[in-house]
C-alpha positions in Angstrom: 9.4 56.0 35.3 13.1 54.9 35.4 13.3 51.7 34.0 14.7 49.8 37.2 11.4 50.1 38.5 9.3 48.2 36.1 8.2 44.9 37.3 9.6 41.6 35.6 6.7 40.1 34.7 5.5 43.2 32.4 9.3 42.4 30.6 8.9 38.9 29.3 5.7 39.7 27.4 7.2 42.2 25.9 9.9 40.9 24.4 8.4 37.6 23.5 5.6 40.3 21.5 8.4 41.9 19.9 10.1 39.2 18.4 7.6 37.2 17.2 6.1 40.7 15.3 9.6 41.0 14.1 9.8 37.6 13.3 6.1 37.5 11.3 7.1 40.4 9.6 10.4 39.2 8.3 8.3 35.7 7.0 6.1 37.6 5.4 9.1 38.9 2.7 10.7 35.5 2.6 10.6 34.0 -0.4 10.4 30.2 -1.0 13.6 28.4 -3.2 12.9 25.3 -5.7 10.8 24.7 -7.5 6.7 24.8 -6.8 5.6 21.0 -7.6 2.5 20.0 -10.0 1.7 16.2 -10.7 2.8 15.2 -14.1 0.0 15.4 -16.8 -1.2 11.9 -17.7 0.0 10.3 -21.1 -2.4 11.7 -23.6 -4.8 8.8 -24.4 -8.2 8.0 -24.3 -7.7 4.2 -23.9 -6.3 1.4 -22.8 -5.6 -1.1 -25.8 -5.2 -0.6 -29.5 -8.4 -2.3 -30.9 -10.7 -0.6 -27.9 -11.6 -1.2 -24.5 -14.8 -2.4 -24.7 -16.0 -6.1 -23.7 -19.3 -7.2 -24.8 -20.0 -10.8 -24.4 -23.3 -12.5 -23.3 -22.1 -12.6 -19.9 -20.1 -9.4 -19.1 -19.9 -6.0 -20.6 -18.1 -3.1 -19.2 -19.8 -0.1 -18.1 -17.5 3.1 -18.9 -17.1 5.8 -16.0 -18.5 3.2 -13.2 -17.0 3.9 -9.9 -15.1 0.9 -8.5 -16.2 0.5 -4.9 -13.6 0.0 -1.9 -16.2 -3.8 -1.5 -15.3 -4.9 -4.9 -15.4 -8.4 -4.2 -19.3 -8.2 -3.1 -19.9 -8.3 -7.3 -19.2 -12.2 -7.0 -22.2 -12.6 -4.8 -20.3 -14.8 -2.4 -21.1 -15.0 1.3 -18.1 -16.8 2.8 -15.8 -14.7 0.9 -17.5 -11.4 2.3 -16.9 -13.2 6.1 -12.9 -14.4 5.5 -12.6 -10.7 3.7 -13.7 -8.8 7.0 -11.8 -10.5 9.2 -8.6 -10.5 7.2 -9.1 -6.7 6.8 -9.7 -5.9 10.5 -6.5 -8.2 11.5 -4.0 -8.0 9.1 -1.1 -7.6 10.2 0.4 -5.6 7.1 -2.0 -3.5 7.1 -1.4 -2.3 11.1 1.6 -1.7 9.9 1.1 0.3 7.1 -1.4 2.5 9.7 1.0 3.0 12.3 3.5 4.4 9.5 0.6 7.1 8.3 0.2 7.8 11.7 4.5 8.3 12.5 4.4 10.2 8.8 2.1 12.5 9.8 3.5 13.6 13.2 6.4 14.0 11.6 4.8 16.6 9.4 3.2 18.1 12.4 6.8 18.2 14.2 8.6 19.8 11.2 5.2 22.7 11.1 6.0 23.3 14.4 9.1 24.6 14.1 7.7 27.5 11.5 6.9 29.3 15.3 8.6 30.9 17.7 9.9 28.7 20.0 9.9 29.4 23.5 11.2 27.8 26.9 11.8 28.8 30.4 15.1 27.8 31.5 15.9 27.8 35.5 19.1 27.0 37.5 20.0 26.6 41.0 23.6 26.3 41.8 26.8 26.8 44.1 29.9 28.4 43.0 33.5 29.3 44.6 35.9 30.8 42.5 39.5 30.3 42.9 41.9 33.0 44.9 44.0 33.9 42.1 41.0 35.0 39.9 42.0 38.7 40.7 45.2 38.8 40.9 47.1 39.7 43.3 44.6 41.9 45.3 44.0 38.7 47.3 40.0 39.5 47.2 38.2 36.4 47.9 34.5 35.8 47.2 33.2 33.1 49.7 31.3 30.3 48.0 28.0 31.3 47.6 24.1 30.2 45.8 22.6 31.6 43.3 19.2 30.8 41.5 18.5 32.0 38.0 14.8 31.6 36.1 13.3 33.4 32.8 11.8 32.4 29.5 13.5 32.4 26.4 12.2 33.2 22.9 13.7 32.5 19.5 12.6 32.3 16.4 14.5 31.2 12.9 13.8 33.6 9.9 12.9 31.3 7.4 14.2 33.4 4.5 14.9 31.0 2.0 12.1 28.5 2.8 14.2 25.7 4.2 11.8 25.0 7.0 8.4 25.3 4.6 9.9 23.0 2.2 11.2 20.7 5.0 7.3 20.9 6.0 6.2 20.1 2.4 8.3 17.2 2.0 6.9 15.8 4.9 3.7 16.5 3.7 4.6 14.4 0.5 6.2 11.6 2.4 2.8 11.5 4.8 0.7 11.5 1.4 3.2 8.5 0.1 2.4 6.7 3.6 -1.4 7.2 2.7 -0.9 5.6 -0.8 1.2 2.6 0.7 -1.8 2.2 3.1 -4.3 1.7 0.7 -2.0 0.0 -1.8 -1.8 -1.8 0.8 -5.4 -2.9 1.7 -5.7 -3.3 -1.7 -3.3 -6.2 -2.1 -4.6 -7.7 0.7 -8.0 -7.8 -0.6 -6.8 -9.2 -3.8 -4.6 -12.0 -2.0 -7.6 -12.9 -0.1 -9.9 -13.6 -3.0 -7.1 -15.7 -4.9 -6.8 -18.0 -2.4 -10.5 -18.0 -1.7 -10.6 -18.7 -5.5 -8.1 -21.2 -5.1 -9.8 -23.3 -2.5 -13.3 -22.8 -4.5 -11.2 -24.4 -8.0 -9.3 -26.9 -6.1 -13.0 -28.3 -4.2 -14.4 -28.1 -7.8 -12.1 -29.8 -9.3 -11.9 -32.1 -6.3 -16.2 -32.7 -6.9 -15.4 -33.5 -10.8 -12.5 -35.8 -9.5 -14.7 -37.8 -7.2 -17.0 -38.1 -10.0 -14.1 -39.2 -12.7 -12.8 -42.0 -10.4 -16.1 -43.5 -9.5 -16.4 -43.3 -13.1 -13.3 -45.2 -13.6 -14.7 -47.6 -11.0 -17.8 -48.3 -13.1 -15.4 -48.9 -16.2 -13.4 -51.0 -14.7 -16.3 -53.3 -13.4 -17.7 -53.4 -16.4 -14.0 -54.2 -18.3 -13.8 -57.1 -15.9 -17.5 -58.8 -16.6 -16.7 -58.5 -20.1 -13.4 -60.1 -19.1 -15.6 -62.8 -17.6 -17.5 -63.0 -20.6 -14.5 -63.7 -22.4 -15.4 -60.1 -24.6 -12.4 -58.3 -23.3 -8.9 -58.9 -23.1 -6.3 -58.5 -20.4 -4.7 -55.2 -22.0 -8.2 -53.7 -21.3 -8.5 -55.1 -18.1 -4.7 -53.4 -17.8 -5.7 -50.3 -19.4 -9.0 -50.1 -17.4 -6.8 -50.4 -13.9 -4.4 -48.1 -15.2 -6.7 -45.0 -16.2 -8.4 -45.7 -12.2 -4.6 -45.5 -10.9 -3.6 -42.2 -13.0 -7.0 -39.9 -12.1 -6.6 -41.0 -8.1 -2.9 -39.7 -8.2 -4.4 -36.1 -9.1 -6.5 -36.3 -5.8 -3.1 -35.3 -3.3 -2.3 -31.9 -5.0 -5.6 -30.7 -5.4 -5.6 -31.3 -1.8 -2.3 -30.0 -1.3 -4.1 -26.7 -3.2 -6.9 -26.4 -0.3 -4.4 -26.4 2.5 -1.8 -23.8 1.4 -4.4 -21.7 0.2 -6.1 -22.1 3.9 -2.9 -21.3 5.5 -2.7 -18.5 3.7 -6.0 -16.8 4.7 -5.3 -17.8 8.0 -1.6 -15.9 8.4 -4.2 -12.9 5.9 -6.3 -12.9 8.6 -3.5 -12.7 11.2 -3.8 -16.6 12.5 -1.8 -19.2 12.5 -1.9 -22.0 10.4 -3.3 -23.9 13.3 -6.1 -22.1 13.4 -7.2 -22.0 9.8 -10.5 -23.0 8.7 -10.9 -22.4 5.3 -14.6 -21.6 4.1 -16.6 -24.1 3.0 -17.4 -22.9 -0.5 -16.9 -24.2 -4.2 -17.2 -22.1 -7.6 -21.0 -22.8 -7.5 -21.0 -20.2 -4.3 -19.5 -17.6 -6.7 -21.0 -15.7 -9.5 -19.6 -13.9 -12.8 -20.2 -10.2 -12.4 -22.0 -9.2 -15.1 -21.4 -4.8 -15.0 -17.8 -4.3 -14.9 -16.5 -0.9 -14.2 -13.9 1.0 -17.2 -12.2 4.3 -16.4 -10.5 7.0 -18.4 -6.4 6.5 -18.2 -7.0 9.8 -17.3 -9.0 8.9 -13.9 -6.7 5.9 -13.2 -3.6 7.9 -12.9 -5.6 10.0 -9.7 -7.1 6.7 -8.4 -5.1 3.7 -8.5 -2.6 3.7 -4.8 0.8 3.0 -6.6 0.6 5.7 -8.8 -0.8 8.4 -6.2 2.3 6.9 -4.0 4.5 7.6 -7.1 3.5 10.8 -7.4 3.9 11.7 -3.6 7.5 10.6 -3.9 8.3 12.7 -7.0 6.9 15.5 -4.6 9.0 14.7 -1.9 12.4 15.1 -4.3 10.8 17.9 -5.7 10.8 19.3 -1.9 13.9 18.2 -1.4 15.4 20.5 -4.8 14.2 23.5 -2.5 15.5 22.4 0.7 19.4 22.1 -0.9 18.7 25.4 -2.9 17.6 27.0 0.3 20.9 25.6 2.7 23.0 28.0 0.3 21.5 31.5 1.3 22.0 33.4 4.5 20.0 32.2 7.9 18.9 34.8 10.5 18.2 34.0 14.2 16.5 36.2 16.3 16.6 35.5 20.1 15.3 37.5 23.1 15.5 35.7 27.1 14.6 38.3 30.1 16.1 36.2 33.3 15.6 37.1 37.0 18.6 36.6 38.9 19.3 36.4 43.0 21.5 34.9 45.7 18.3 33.4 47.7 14.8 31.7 46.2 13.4 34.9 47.8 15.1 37.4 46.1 13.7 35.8 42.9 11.0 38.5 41.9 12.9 41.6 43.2 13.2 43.9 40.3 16.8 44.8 40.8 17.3 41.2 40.1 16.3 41.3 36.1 18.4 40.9 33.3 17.5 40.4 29.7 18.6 40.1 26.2 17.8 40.4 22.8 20.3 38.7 19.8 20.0 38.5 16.0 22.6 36.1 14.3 23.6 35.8 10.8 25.1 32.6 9.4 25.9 32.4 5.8 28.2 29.9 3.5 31.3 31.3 2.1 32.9 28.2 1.5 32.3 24.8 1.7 34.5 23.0 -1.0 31.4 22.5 -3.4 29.2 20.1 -1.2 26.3 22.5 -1.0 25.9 23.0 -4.7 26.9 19.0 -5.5 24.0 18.2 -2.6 21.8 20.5 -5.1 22.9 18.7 -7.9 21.9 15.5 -6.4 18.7 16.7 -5.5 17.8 17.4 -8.6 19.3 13.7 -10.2 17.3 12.1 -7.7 14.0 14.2 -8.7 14.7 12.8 -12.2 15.1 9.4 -11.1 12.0 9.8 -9.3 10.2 11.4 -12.3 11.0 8.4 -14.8 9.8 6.2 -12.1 6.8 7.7 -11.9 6.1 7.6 -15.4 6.9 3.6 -15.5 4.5 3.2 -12.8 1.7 4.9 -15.1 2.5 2.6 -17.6 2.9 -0.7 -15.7 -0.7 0.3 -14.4 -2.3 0.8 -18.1 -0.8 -2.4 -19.4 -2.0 -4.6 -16.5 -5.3 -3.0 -17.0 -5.0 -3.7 -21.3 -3.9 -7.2 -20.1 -7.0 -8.1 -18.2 -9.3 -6.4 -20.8 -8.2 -8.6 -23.5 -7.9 -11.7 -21.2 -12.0 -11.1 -20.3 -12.5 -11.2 -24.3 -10.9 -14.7 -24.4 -11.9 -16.2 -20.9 -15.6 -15.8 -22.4 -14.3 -17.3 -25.5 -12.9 -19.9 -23.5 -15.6 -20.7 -21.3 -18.4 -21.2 -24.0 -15.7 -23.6 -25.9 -14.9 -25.6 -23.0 -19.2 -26.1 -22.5 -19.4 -27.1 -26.3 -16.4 -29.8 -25.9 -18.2 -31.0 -22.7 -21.4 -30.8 -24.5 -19.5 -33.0 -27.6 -18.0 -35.2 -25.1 -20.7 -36.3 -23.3 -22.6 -37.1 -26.0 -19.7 -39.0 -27.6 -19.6 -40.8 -24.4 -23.3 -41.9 -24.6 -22.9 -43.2 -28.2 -19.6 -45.2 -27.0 -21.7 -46.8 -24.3 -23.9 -47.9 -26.6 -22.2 -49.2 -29.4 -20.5 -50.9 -26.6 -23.2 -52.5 -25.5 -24.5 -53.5 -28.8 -21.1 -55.0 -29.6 -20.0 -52.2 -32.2 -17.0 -50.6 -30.7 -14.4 -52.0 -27.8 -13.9 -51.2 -24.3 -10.8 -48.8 -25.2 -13.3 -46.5 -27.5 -15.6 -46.7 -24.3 -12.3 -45.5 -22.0 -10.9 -42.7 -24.3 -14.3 -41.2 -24.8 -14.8 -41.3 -20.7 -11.5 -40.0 -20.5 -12.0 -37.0 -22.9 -15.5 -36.1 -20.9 -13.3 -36.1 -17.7 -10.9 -33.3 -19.5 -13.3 -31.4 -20.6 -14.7 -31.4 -17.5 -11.5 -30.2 -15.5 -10.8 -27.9 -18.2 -14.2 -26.7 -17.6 -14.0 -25.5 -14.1 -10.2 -24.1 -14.8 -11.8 -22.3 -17.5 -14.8 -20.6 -14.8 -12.0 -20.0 -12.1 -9.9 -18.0 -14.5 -12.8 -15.9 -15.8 -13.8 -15.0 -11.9 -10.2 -14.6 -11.5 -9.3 -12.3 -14.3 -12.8 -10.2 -13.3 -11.0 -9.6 -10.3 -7.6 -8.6 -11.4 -9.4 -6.3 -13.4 -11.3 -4.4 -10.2 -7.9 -3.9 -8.8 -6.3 -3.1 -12.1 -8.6 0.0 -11.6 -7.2 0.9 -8.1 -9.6 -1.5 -6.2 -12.0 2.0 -5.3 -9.4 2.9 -2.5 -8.4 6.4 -2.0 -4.9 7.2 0.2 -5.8 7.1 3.8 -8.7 4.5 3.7 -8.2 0.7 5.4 
């Protein structure tokens, strides 16, 4: 059958089936430039700190290879810091943020995939056209101004040869995984901010409860500094001294105060509030308990768990990518394009077959010269993997000394806690004897004021001593990555 006979629409097909085979078949050769990326193998140690990791104490021990849960914070037993903690999580600002960047990340991926295919379009025109008299010369042939109306698909498809496109793909890929990190880095710094200022408001209303207790303390004192005054058994320097001690411990009253309300405005713009709205949760550091099983990874495990590294790493990936994509830029492309078009002078005349026309390309573009920028773009490709690698490896070890800092600081905060009991233990006994040797005439009203005013220490110091331990318990939860995994939040 002569070939002006075949009908359009069996023409389009066919060449769109012909390139893409072509096309597939090509791919299938091409070879991929740069390098193929693996994650770095972690620094070759068993542990964390020199003398071991292990904590033992008679209130906490670690318990090596326990998971760390996503809920961490649900190991201090504390109800209104499981309520602030949902809400901050489901409002946060930050974090909606750092999910709508996943989210553009991974289209972008999906975008730069998409253009591994074929790519194919139907173009249409509809015009009028006149050309000019002198267009043929002196023949004086005129064409009157007349409509035409063109419409056909078109088909091309860019032989990735080199791998430009697939590493383009897989440093999207990376960047999309680094976007997953930063997201649940990101939850997990807003976890941790929310429990120190929860902490914060639980220390300050301790130390606020001791306080109240201290100054009515003071009060007692100084009623019983001014019937001895009476009595003419005290002097006016005790009286002074008496007055002075009530005036010093109600000036600590204001910051602690202070304490509460920054730390409530704080979990209110957390929780994505504004400061007007904060209500801070009614709880003190009797609401909270010690967690008694603490988890312990391998350094091994922390460098696939914890979100800074894992983002790290995806960066490092990404220049890795991007050595491939410069190497790739330097060889040959190849285009292959195909368009069939049906061409007439009326709508009608549209699908006529005398009206077809068609076409089928292949182009070749290659570098010759360029002054040295593609090679010097190669060059800093690969300086900029480097950089990327040595950051990497200072993340790694920023993570395993925070996590040796919180393991020794449990060891002392226990060692601290049971010290400050003894001291309030010794102080409120020497209290006791003061008061009675007082009474009995032994000792002065200044022996009785120094030995309250060491009891009100060790009482402060007490409670600072509790907050720290709960607050070091929870630096070491997110030490350990916080149990979040890149794409969670």
């Amino acid at each position: 059958m002569p070939r002006r006979h075949l009908r359009p629409a069996f023409q389009a097909p066919l060449l769109a089936r012909s390139t893409v085979a072509l096309a597939f078949a090509v791919a299938l050769t091409a070879c991929t430039a740069g390098p193929d990326f693996s994650p770095p193998a972690p620094p070759p140690v068993t542990r964390f700190t020199a003398h071991g990791d292990r904590i033992d104490t008679p209130s906490q021990h670690t318990v090596p290879g326990a998971a760390v849960t996503a809920t961490w914070w649900t190991a201090f037993g504390c109800a209104p810091l499981d309520r602030t903690m949902r809400t901050a999580l489901a409002h946060n600002d930050t974090l909606a943020a750092a999910r709508a960047s996943l989210a553009a990340a991974q289209e972008a991926q999906r975008a730069a995939a998409g253009a591994l295919w074929p790519q194919l379009s139907l173009n249409g025109v509809a015009g009028r056209q006149k050309y000019g008299v002198s267009l043929f010369g002196p023949t004086h042939f005129v064409i009157p101004p007349f409509a035409y109306y063109t419409v056909g698909p078109q088909v091309s498809y860019v032989l990735d040869l080199a791998g430009a496109q697939r590493r383009t793909v897989e440093r999207e890929r990376a960047l999309a995984g680094f976007r997953a990190a930063e997201l649940a880095a990101t939850r997990l710094a807003v976890t941790g901010n929310v429990f120190a200022h929860a902490l914060a408001i639980a220390a300050a209303r301790s130390e606020l409860g001791v306080l109240g207790r201290i100054i009515a303390n003071d009060r007692e004192n100084l009623a019983l500094v001014e019937k001895a005054r009476t009595a003419g058994s005290a002097t006016l320097p005790d009286l002074v001294s008496a007055r002075s001690q009530l005036a010093r411990d109600e000036t600590l009253l204001p910051p602690l105060r202070q304490r509460v309300s920054v730390a409530a405005h704080a979990l209110a713009m957390l929780s994505g509030a504004a400061p007007a709205a904060a209500a801070p949760p009614a709880m003190t550091l009797r609401d909270w308990r010690v967690p008694k099983d603490l988890p312990l990874t391998l350094p091994s495990r922390l460098v696939r768990s914890r979100p800074d590294i894992l983002a790290a790493e995806s960066q490092l990936h990404a220049a890795s990518a991007a050595i491939g994509i410069a190497a790739a830029q330097r060889y040959p492309q190849i285009t292959l394009s195909a368009d069939t078009t049906q061409q007439a002078l009326s709508p009608g005349g549209l699908f006529d077959a005398g009206g077809n026309a068609w076409a089928m390309a292949a182009g070749l573009a290659a570098p010759l010269f360029d002054g040295g920028t593609l090679r010097a773009r190669q060059r800093e490709a690969v300086d900029a993997y480097r950089a990327s690698l040595a950051d990497y490896r200072r993340t790694v070890l920023e993570a395993f000394t925070q996590v040796a800092d919180v393991l020794r600081a449990l060891q002392n905060d226990d060692a601290e806690v049971r010290a400050q009991r003894a001291a309030r233990r010794t102080s409120a006994d020497a209290l006791a004897l003061m008061r009675t040797s007082y009474r009995e005439g032994a000792v002065g009203v200044q022996s009785v004021l120094d030995a309250e005013r060491q009891l009100n220490q060790s009482e402060l110091e007490l409670v600072r001593a509790r907050a720290q331990r709960l607050r070091d318990s929870a630096l070491l939860y997110l030490a350990l990555g916080g149990g979040e995994s890149p794409g969670g939040g």
